[in-house]
C-alpha positions in Angstrom: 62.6 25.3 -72.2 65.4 28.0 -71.3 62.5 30.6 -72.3 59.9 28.9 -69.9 62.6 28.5 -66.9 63.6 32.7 -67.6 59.8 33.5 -67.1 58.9 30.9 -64.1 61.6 31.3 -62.0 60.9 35.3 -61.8 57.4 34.7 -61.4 58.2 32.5 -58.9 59.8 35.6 -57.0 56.9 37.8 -57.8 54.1 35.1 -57.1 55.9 34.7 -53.2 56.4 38.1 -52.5 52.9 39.1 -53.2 51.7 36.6 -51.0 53.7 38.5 -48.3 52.6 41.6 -49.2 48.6 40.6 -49.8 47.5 41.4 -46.7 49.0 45.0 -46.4 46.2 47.2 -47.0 44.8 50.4 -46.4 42.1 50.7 -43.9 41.1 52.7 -40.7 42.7 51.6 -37.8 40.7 50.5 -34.8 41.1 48.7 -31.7 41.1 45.5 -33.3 43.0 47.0 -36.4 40.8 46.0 -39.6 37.3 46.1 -39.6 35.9 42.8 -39.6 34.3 41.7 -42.7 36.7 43.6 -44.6 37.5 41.7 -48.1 41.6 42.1 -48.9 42.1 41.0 -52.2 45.3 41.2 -54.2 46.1 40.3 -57.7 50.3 39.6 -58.4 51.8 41.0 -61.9 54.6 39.9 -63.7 56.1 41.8 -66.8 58.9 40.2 -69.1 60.0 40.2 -72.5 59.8 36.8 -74.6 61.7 37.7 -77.6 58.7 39.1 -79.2 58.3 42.2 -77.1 57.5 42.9 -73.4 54.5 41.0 -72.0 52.3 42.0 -68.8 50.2 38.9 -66.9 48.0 39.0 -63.7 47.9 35.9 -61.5 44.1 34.8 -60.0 43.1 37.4 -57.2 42.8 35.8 -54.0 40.5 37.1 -52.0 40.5 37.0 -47.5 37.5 38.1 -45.7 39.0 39.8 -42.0 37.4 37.7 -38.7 35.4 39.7 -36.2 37.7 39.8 -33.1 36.0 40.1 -29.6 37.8 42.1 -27.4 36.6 44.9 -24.6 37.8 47.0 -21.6 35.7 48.0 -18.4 36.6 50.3 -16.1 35.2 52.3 -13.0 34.5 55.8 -13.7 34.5 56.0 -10.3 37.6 58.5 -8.7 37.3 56.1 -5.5 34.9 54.7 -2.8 32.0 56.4 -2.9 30.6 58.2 0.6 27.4 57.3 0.8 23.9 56.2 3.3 21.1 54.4 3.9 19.1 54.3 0.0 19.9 54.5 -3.5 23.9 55.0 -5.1 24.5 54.9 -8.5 28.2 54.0 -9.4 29.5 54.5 -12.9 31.3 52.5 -15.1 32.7 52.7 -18.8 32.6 49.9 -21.4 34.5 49.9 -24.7 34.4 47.4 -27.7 38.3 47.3 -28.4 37.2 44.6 -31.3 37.5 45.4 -34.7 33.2 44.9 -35.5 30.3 45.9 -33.6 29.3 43.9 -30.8 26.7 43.8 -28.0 27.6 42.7 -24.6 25.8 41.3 -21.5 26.0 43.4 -18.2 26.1 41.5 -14.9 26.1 43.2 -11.8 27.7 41.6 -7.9 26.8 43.4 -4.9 27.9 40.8 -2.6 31.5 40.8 -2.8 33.5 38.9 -0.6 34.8 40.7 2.3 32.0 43.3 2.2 31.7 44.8 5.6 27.5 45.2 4.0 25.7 43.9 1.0 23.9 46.3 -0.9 20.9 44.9 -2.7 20.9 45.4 -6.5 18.3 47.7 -8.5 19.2 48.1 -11.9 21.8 49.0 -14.7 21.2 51.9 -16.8 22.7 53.1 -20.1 23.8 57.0 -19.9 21.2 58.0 -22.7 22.3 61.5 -22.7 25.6 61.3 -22.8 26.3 63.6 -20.0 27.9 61.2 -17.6 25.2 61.4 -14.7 22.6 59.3 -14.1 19.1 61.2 -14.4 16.4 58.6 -13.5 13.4 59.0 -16.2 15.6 59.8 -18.9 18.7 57.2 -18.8 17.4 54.1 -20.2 16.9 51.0 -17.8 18.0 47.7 -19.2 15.6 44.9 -18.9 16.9 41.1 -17.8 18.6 39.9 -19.3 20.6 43.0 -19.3 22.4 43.7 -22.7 23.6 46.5 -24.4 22.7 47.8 -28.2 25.6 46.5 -30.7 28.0 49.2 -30.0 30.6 49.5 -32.8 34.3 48.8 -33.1 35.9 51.7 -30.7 32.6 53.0 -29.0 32.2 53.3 -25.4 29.4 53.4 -23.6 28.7 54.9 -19.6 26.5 52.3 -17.7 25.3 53.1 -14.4 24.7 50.3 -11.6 22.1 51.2 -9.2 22.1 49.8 -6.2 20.5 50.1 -2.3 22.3 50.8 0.6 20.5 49.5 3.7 19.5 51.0 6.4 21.5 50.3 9.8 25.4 50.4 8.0 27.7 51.8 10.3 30.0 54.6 10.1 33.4 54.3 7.6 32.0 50.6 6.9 32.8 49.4 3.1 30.8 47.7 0.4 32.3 46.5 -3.3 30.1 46.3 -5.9 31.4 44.2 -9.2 30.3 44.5 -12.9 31.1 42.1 -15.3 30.7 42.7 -19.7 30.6 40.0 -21.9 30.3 39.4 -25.5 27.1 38.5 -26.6 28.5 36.2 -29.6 30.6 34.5 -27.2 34.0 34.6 -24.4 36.4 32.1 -23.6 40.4 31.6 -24.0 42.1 33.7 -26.5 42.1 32.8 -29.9 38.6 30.2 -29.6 37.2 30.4 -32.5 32.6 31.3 -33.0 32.7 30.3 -36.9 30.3 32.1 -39.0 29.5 33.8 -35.8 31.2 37.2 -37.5 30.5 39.8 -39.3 29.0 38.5 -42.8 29.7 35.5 -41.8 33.1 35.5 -40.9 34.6 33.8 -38.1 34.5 35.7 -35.1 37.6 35.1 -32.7 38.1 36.2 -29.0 40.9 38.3 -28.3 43.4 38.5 -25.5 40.2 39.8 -23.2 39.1 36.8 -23.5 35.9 39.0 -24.8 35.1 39.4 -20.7 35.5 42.1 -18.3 35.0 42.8 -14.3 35.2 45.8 -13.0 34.8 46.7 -9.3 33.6 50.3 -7.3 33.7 51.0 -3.7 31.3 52.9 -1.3 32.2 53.9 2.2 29.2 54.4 4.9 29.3 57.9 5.9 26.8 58.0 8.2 26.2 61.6 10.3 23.4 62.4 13.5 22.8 65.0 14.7 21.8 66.1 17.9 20.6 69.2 19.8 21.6 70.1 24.0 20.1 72.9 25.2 20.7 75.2 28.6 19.7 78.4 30.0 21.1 80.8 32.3 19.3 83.0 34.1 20.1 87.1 35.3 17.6 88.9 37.7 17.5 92.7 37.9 19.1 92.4 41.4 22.5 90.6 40.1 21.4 87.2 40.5 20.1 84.0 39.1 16.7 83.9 40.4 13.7 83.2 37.3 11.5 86.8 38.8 10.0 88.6 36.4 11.9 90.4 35.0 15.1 88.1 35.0 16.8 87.8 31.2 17.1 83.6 30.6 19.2 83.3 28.3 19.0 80.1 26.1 22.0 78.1 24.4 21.4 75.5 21.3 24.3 73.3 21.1 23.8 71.8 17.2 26.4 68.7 17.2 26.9 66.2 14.3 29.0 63.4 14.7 30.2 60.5 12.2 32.0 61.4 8.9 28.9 61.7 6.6 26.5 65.1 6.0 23.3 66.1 7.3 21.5 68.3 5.1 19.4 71.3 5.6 19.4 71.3 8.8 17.6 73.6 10.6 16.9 74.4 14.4 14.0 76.2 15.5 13.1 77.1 19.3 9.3 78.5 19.8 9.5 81.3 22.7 7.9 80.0 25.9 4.8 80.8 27.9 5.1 83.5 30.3 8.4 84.8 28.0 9.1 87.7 25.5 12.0 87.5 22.9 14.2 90.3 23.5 15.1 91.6 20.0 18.4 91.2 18.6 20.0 88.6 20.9 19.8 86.1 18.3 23.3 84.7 17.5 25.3 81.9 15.6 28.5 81.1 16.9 28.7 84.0 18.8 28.0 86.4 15.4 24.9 88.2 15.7 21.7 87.8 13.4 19.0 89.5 12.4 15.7 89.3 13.3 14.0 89.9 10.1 13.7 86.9 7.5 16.6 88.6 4.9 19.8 87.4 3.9 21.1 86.1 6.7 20.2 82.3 8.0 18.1 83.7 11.1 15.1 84.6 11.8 13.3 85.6 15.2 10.1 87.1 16.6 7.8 86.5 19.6 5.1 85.1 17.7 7.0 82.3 15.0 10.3 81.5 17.6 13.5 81.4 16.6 14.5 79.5 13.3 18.4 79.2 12.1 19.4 77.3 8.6 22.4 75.5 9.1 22.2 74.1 5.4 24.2 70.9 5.2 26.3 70.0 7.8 29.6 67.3 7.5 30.7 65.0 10.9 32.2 65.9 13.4 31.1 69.8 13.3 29.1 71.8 16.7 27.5 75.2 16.0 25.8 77.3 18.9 23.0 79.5 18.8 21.9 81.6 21.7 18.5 83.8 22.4 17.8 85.8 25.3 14.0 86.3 26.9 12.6 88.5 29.7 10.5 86.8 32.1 6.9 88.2 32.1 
């Protein structure tokens, strides 16, 4: 009996401490630490000497399969609200499985966000198929309703793209939200709520402090620009006057004005030369800097047979440029 209680009471020792240690193991770390499914298995060992020389013994190996935990982030790519107009706006958005096995998740997008000073109207979500961080319509793929993901693995992160309408008639600087929620396709709820067999290889899979579901929310701002034209003319006569003789010079003044805080592009003003005028070369000007007449590098261009044509390009709010001609009355 003394024998018996000498080996026991050690094995005792060796038997609890093993059960502390059985679930250190090496693995690769992930977001949700172990990978799900993994099998830790650990098998205690005593040695000890009976009298008749030392002895080695193994205990049973017990065996724990690791549950699938269902966890994410989602976050707007987004650098902050978006200037945009009437028509389409993509907004982007990245998705990550912080879980520890792979997962698919449902996208949901909300356009109508309380507090919106407009509602856009909702297109589509796309998955950035490339990988270049920009949508590029033909080639990003368009999830179908209802709109899920592919089972993206423990640590990916995929770029979605929400595309979305603005309508026409928003007003300047006005505001729109747009949210985007993720959710995991096995299941969501309150930490810790348990989807059994739902795992991977049929382990339990178990929602993590996420609550396995995500919201994220992007902005867009109405930057609406117009752009208008005024136009004068002044008038010099060979005697020192104003009178419109023949001869007189008119000279005509393009006042290009855009107001609001969004862009016009390409714009471009054009003036043909009137009846009963010629163009008098070299008068063109932008801004008081003259132009040439010939179509080259500059953004002019004038003749008496095309008009005049100056290329703005794109022009932001709040900006006036002035072109000026002169003509000699027939």
């Amino acid at each position: 009996m003394k024998t018996e209680l000498r080996i026991n009471s050690p094995l005792a020792t060796i038997f609890g401490a093993a059960a502390l240690c059985g679930l250190i193991v090496s693995a690769p770390a992930m977001a949700g630490g172990v990978t799900a499914g993994t099998l830790i298995k650990n098998t205690a060992v005593a040695s000890y000497d009976d009298g008749a020389g030392p002895r080695t013994i193994n205990s049973n190996t017990v065996t724990v399969r690791v549950d699938e935990l269902l966890d994410l982030t989602l976050t707007s790519l987004d650098p902050g609200p978006i200037t945009t107009g009437p028509g389409q706006t993509v907004l982007t958005f990245e998705l990550t499985n912080l879980g520890n096995g792979p997962e698919a998740f449902r996208l949901l997008a909300n356009p109508a966000v309380a507090g919106n000073d407009f509602d856009t109207t909702f297109q589509s979500i796309a998955i950035d198929s490339n990988g270049n961080g920009t949508y590029d319509a033909g080639v990003d793929a368009i999830l179908t309703a209802p709109q899920t993901t592919a089972v993206l693995a423990a640590d990916a992160t995929l770029t979605v793209f929400v595309l979305v309408t603005v309508p026409a008639g928003v007003s300047d600087t006005q505001t729109s939200n747009i949210e985007l929620t993720a959710e995991a396709v096995t299941g969501s709820g309150a930490s810790g709520t348990v989807f059994a067999g739902a795992g991977v290889d049929g382990s339990d899979a178990i929602v993590g402090t996420t609550g396995a579901l995500a919201t994220a929310r992007s902005a867009l701002i109405a930057g609406v620009a117009n752009a208008e034209l005024i136009k004068s003319v002044s008038l010099r006569d060979p005697f020192g006057g104003t009178s419109a003789v023949p001869g007189a010079i008119a000279t005509f003044t393009i006042l290009a004005r855009v107001t609001g805080s969004g862009t016009v592009n390409d714009l471009v003003v054009t003036d043909a030369i009137p009846d009963g005028t010629t163009y008098a070369p070299g008068t063109l000007t932008l801004d008081s800097a003259a132009l040439s007449d010939a179509e080259d590098g500059d953004t002019g261009a004038a003749s008496d047979a095309a008009g005049i044509a100056v290329n703005l390009g794109d022009i932001t709010g709040d900006t006036n440029h002035t072109i000026t001609f002169d003509v000699v009355i027939d």
